[in-house]
N, C-alpha and C positions, 0 to 999 in steps of 0.2 A: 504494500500500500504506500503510497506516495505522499511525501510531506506535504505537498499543498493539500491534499486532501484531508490529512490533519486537522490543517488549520479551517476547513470547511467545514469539517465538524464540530471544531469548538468554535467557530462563529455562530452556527446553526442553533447551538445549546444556549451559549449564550444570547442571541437576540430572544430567544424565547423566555429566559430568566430577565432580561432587563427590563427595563421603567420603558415606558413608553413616550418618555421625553423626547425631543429629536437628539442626535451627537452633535454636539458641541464642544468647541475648544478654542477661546476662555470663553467659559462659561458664561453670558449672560448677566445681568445686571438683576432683569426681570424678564422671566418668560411666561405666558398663559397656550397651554396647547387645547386646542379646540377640538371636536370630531371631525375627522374627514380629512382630506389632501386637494393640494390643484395637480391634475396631472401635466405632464411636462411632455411632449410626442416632439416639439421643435424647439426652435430658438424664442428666444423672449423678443416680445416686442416691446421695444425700450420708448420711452420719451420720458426724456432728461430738461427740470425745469429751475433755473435759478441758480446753475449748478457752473462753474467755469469749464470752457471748452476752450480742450480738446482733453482737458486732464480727464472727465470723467466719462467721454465718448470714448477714449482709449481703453478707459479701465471697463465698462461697458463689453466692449468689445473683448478683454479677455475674456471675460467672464463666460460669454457666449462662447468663443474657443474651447475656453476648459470645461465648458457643461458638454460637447462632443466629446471631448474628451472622456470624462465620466461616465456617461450613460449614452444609449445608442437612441439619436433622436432622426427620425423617419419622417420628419417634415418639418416643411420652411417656416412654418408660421406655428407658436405657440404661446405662452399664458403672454397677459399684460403684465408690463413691468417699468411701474413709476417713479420715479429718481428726481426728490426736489429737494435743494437746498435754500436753506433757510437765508442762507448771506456766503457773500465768493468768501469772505478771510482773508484780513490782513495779514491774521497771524500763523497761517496753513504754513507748516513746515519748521513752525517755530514751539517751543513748549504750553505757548499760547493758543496755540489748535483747536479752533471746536469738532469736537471728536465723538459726541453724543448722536445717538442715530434713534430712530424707530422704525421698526420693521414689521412688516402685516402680510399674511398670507392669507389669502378668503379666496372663495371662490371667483370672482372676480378678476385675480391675479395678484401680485407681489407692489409693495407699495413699501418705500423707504422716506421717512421722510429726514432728514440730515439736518443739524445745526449747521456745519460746512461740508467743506470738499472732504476733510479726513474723514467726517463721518460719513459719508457720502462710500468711502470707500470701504469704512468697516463694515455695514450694511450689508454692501458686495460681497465680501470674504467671509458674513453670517451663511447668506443666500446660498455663495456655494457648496460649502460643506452641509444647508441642509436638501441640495439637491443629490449628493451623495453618490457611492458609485455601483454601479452594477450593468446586467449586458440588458436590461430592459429603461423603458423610460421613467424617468424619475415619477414619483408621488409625492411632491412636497407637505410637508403635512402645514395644515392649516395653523399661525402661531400668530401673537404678538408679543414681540419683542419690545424692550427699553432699555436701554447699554448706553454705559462710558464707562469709560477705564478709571481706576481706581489713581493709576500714576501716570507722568504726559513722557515720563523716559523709560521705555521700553526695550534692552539692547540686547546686542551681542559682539563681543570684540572678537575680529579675525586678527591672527598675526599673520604677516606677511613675510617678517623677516628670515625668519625660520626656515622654511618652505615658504618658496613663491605661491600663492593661488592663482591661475590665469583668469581672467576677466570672464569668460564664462562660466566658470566656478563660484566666482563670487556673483556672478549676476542670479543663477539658480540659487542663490542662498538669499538672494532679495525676493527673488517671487515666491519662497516661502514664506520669509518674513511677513510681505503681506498677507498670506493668506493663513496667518494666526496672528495678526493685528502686532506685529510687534513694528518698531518706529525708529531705531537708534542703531546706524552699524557705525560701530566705531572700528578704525581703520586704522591697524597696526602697523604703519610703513617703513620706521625703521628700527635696529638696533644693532647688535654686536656682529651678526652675523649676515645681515643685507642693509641696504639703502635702498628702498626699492620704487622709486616715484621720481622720475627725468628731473633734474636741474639743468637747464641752461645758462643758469647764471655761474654753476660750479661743475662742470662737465666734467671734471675730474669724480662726483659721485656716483654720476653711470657710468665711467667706465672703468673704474677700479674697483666699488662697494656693492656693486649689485649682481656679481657671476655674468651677468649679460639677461637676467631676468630682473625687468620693472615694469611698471606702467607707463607709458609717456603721457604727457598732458592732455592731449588728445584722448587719451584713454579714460584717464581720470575725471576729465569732463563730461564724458560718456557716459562712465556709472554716474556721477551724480546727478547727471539730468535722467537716466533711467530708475533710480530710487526713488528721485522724486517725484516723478509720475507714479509711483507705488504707495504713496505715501512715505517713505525712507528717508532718514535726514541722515547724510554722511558725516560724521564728527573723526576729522584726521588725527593721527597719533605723532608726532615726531618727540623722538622722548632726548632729553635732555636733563642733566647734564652727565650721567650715566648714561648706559648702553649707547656707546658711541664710538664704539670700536670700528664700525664699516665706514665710518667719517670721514676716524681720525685717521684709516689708514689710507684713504684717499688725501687726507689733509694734516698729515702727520703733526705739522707746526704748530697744532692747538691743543693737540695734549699733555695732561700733567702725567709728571714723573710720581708712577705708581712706587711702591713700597713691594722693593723684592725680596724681602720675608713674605709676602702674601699671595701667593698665588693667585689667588680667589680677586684679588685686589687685580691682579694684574690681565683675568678674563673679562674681566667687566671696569674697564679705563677710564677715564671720565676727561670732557672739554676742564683746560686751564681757566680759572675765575680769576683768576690777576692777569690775564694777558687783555688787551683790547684790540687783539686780533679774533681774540674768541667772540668780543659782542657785534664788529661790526660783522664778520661771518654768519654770522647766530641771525642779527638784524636782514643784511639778505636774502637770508634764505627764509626767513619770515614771512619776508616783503613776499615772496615769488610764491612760496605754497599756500599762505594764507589765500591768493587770489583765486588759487582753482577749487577752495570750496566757500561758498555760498556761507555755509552754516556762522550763527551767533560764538557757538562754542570749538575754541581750538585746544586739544589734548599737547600737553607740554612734556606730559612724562612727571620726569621728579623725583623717581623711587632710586632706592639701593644704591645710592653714594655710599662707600667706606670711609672708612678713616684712611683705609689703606691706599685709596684712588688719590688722595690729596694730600695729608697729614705730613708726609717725608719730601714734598716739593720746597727747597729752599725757598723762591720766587712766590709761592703759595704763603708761607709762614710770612716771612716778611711784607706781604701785601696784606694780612690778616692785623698784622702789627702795626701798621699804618694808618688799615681803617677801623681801627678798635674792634676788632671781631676777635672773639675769645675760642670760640668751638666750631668743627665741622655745622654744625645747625646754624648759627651766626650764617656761614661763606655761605652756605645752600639759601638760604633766604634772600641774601643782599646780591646772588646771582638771578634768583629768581625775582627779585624785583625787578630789575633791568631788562629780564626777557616779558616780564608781565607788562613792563611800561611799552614796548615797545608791538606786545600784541595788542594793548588798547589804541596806541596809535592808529594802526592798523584795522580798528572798528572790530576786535574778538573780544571775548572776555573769556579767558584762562578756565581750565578746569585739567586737575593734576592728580596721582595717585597719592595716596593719605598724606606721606611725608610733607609732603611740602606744607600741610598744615603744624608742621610740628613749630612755627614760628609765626606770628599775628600776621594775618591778612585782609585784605581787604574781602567785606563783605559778598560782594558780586563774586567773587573768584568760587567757584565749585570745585567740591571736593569728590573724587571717587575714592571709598574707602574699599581695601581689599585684602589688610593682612586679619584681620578677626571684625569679630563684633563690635565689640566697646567703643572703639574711634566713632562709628556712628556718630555717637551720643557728643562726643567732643568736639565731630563737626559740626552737627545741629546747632548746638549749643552757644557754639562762635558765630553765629546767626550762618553760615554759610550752607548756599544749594548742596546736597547730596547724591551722589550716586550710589550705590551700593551694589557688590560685587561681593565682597566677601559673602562665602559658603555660597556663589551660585560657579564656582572656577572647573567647564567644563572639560579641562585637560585632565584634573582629577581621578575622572575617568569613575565618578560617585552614579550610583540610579539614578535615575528621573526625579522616583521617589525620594528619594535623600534630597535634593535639590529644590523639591516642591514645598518639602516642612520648612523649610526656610523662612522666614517672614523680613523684607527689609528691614522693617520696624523693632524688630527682635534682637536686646544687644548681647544676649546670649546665645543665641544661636552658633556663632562660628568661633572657635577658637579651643584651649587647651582648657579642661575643665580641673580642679584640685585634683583630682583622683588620679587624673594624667598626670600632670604635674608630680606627683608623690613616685607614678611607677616607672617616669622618666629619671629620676634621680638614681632609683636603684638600680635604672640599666648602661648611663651612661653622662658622666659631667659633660659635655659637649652636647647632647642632647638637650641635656637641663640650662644648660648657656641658650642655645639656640632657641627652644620653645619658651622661657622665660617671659622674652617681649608680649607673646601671644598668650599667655597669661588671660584668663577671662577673671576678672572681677565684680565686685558688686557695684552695680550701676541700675541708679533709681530709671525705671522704664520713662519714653517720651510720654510728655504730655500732648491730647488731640495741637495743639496748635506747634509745639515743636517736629510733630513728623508731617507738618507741612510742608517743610524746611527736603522733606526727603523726597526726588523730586523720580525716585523708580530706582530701577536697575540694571544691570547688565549681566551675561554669563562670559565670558572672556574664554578664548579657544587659544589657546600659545603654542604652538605649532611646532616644538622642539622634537615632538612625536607624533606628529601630523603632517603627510602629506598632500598635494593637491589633490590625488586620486582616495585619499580618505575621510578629506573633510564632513564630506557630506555623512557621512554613520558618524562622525563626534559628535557632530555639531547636534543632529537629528535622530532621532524622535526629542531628544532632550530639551532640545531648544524649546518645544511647543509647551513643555509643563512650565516650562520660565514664561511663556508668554502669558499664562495664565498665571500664574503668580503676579504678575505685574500688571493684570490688566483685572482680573475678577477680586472681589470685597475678600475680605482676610479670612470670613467666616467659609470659605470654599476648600477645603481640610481634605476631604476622601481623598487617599492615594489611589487604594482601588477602586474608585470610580474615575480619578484621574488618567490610570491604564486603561482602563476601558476605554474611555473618548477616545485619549491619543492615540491608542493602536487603531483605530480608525481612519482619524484624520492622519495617522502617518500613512497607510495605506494610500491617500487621497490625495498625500503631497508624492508618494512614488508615480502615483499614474500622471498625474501634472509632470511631471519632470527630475527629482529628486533622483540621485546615482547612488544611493547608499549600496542598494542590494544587486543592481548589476558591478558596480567597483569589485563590491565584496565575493562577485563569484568571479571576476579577472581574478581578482588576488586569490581565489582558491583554482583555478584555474592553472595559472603559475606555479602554484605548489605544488599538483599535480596532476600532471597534463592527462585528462581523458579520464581523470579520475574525482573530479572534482567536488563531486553530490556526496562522497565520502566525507572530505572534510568540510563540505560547510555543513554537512548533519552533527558532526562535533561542533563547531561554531554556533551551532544556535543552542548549546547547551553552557556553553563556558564564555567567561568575558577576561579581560587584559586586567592584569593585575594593579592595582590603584595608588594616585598619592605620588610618583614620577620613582616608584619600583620598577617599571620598566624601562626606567631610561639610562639604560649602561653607560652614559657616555659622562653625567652626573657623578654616576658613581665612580666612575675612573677617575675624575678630577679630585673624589673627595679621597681616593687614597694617594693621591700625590702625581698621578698622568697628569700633567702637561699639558700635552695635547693627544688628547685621544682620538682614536678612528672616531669617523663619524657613523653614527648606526643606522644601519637599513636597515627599512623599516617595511620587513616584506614579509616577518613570520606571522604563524595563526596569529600569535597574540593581538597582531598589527591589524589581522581581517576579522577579528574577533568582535561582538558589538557590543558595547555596554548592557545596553537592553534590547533582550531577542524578545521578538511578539510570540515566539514558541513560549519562553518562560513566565510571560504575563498571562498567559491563557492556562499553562500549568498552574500556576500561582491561585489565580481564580477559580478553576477547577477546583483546586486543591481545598480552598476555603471552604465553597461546598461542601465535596466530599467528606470533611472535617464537620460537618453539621448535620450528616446524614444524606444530603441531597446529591444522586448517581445523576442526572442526566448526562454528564460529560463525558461519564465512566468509559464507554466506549472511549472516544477518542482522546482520554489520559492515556488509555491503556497502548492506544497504538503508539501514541508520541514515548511515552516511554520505553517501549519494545523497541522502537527504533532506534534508540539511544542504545540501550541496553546492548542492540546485535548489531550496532556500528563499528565495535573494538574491532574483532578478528579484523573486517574488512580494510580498516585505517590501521592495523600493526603492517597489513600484508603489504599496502602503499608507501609505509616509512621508510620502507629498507630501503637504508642507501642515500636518505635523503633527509641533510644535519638538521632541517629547520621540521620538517616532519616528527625526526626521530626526538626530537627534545617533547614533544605535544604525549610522546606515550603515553608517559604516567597519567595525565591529565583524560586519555580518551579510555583507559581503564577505570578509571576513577570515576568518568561519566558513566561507564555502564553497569560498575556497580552502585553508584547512587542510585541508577535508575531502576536497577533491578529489588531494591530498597522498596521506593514508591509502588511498583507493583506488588511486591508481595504487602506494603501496607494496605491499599487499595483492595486487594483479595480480601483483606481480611473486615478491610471496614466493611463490604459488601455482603461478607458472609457473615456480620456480627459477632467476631470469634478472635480475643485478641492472639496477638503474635506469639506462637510459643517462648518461651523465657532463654531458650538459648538460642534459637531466633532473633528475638530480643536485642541480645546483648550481640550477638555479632553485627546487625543492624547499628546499631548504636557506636560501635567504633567506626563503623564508614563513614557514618554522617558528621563524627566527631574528629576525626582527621581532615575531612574538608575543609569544617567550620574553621579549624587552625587555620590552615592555610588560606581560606578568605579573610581573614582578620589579619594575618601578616601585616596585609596593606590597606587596612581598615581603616586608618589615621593617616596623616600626614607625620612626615619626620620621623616617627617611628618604625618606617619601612627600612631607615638606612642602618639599623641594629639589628634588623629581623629577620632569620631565613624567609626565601620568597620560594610561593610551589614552582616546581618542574615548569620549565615554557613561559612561567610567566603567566599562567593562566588558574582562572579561579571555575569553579564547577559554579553556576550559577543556579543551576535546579535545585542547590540544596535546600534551602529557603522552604519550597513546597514540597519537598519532599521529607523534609522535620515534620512540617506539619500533618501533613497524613501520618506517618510512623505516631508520631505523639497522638494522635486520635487512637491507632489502632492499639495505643500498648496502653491508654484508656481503660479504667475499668469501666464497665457499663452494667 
């Protein structure tokens, strides 16, 4: 039996267990479903009133594309579909946006009425996800909708430098965007390892900093003008005065003299703040990238200056000494004013990673916080705009679900808790140095008018383990449970009713265009040729180990490499997904099951069998082949988890718990996994911790505890 079919049958189970609300992803403000559907046999007939053209004839016109797309429509003419805007907007494209929509499905046809064009658009990206996908014509079910988003910064940061993304890599990650309302791609263009966006004012940074992969201006004016017809506001990165190594080696004559005790100092170099070659260069190249984006707010950077990047510069110290500046924090400030003066000139107003709050600023300047929690509260507090990133950091390599409990607002949420703190001492002083800053303390929660102050979020993708050909699975399904966090009321909590949406709408962003799951069968493909269906049946069981445990090249530098090979990034663990739709449908199954209720039964049982008798198949394909043969342990270990789940499932069904030495050998399978998913269950604590085989975690363990726990239940 064949894996799609699988998933046919826990679709099947499932639609018949679920609510009979439409799928939605972010959820709704307010919804009322009504009885009955408009059926859909053609294309909408559109008239658009009060709304600016050509921005929403265009977006219009997707939308009819992507409903062919979706469903099979068998004539020219279909429901009415009325699109007015309340007022064009001044503010459209700015945090100012009227974003508020209504939406009405009657017999009659579809009727949006929009505050503006942004709403105008969310409206659209309601409509098509409740046109839905399948091989007959849609039934939209009859609703009325009332929606705005809760926050007006909706993000996600791509690195660029890392891994180049080619332009239409990132353009299919904007027509996602749109079509789960999210509004903010923050644009990671340079650092240590590329410059990646044409200067002509300094040619020497395409042609020394970027390998021979950038944007040119032309390019970049592209995406911006196509974001913004999606509703997307491009907010550029250029990070200063760290990660400046692709610069400085294009313009060597601006960097400080690192501190070579520090290696670590010496990866991450930083621009001279006593030279004033550094600010009129800084000023130039200002002048030239601030003009190809549009947007209010320009990303400075800011972060992870050493002591080690500045502290041992002769010309450094003696300019600290002249201008009364006593500390590293002092020179990071008084550098950053003169680049802050210089983007207001320039008509931006700044917005930098925490650090740069660590010294008084001016109100207007935004603050993205992203090493823990607490800073929140310290940037609110300073009166200044927030972005918040911390705990949404999708290189992590964290669930959906881990990502979704998240609350901007929440200043505990992310960071090292006492307990950590206690168990890092006993495993390692350099750990306990390290985690120390991230330290979570007691911080009285915002008050309603201080998390005003917080103006959304972002999830940030750092590309260090990301390639072009892989963006799409990091970035996605994940991205969409961020988009709902940031856009639906706090009280919107179910994870597992969150899986359920999103495996839907991720399905709906594959057939629109999304490369996750064709990438991910090239990359099993490559691994092994003609044999492929072998290993991506392990890949939708197991996910890449978390927290930058996979990133060898990290770890070489922390035991004293230099310079380490750079790591390809072509094994399972690399075509591995965070979240497989097999293991969310297990999961859910698995709940049931756990409650008494079989419908799924059947098709837990196949999805597990097929795990279970995928070993022999994928040992028989490893020989001989190094990036294979490491995944062993991991695709025995998938089979007997799996074969776990089945015999709990036998048992729940036959009301008969598990014999006792059943039991107990059950019980160590599941409890060697659990290890080794927890290895990399934290941050920082991965680089003391043995890591499983391959780099890879068993992901079904999760639901298959849970069945065994039912079945060894006494009842």
């Amino acid at each position: 039996m064949k894996l799609r079919l699988f998933a046919a049958l826990f679709a099947l189970a499932c639609a018949g267990s679920a609510a009979a609300e439409p799928v939605l992803l972010p959820k709704p403000r307010s919804m009322i479903v009504d009885a009955g559907s408009l059926p859909m046999t053609g294309v909408f007939k559109a008239r658009i009133t009060g709304c600016p053209q050509p921005l929403i004839g265009k977006a219009v016109a997707r939308l009819q594309a992507d409903a062919a797309r979706l469903r099979t429509l068998r004539s020219k003419a279909g429901p009415a579909l009325a699109i007015r805007c309340a007022a064009k907007d001044a503010g459209y494209l700015t945090l100012a946006a009227k974003e508020a929509y209504r939406l009405a499905v009657t017999a009659e046809g579809v009727k949006i009425e929009a505050d503006g064009p942004a709403g105008a658009l969310h409206g659209l990206a309601t409509l098509r996800q409740l046109i839905g996908t399948g091989a007959g014509a849609a039934a939209i079910p009859f609703v009325h909708i009332d929606d705005s988003p809760r926050f007006p910064w909706r993000g996600v940061m791509i690195d660029t430098s890392r891994h180049f993304m080619s332009v239409a890599t990132v353009k299919r990650q904007i027509d996602a965007m749109e079509r789960v309302k999210l509004d903010v791609l923050h644009f990671h263009l340079s650092d240590n390892e590329g410059f990646r966006i044409e200067s002509k004012r300094y040619p020497k940074l395409t042609q020394i900093a970027t390998h021979g992969q950038f944007y040119t201006q032309d390019q970049i004016k592209d995406l911006v003008a196509y974001a913004a017809e999606r509703g997307v506001r491009i907010v550029p990165e250029i990070d200063v005065p760290a990660h400046t190594a692709a610069i400085l080696k294009a313009y060597p004559e601006l960097a400080a003299a690192t501190d070579p005790a520090q290696p670590l100092a010496a990866a991450n170099p930083a621009l001279n703040p006593a030279s004033e070659a550094t600010y009129s260069f800084l000023e130039g190249l200002l002048g030239e990238m601030t003009a190809l984006f549009p947007d209010r707010y320009f990303h400075i950077g800011g972060d992870e200056v050493s002591d080690g990047a500045w502290m041992k510069d002769p010309a450094i110290t003696a300019y600290m000494a002249a201008h009364g500046l006593k500390t590293r924090v002092e020179l990071e400030a008084a550098f950053h004013k003169r680049a802050r003066d210089m983007l207001t000139r320039l008509g931006k107003t700044e917005i930098g990673w925490d650090e740069i709050a660590a010294a008084p600023l001016p109100k207007d300047v935004a603050v993205e916080v992203w090493r823990f929690s607490n800073p929140i509260a310290d940037a609110v507090r300073a009166g200044h705009p927030t972005v918040v990133s911390s705990g949404y950091y999708l290189d992590h390599l964290e669930t959906a679900a881990e990502h979704y409990a998240v609350d901007p607002a929440d200043l505990q949420a992310d960071g090292f808790t006492p307990d950590e703190m206690a168990r890092a001492q006993t495993m390692s002083p350099l750990l306990t140095n390290i985690a120390r800053p991230l330290a979570l303390k007691p911080v009285a929660p915002l008050t309603p008018e201080e998390e005003k102050l917080i103006l959304g979020g972002e999830g940030p993708i750092w590309a260090e383990l990301v390639t072009d050909e892989m963006l799409d699975q990091r970035l996605w399904p994940r991205a969409g449970a961020l988009a709902e966090r940031f856009w639906s009321d706090r009280s919107v909590r179910d994870p597992a009713d969150m899986q359920r949406r999103l495996a839907v709408v991720q399905t709906q962003l594959e057939v629109l265009g999304l490369q996750d799951l064709v990438n991910r069968a090239r990359m099993a493909e490559r691994l092994a040729p003609g044999q492929a269906k072998t290993v991506l049946t392990l890949l939708s069981a197991v996910s890449p180990t978390r927290h930058f445990a996979h990133n060898h090249t990290t770890f070489a530098m922390l035991h004293g490499v230099t310079h380490p090979p750079e790591q390809i990034l072509t094994t399972p663990a690399d075509a591995a997904p965070t979240d497989a739709p097999e293991v969310w449908r297990l999961e859910a199954g698995a709940a049931r099951a756990a409650r008494g209720e079989f419908a799924e039964a059947a098709a837990m049982r196949a999805q597990l069998s097929a795990w279970a008798e995928n070993d022999p198949a994928f040992a028989a394909i490893a020989q001989g082949k190094p990036d294979l043969e490491a995944a062993l342990p991991a695709s025995a270990e998938v089979a007997a988890v799996a074969r776990v789940g089945l015999a709990a499932l036998d048992a729940l069904q036959a009301r008969t718990p598990l014999p006792a030495d059943q039991a107990a050998h059950d019980a160590a399978i599941l409890e060697k996994a659990e290890k080794e998913a927890a290895a990399s269950a934290r941050p920082l604590f991965v680089f003391v911790t043995p890591q499983p085989p391959g780099d890879l975690i068993v992901s079904i363990t999760p639901a298959v505890r849970r069945l065994y726990d039912a079945a060894t239940t006494a009842r």
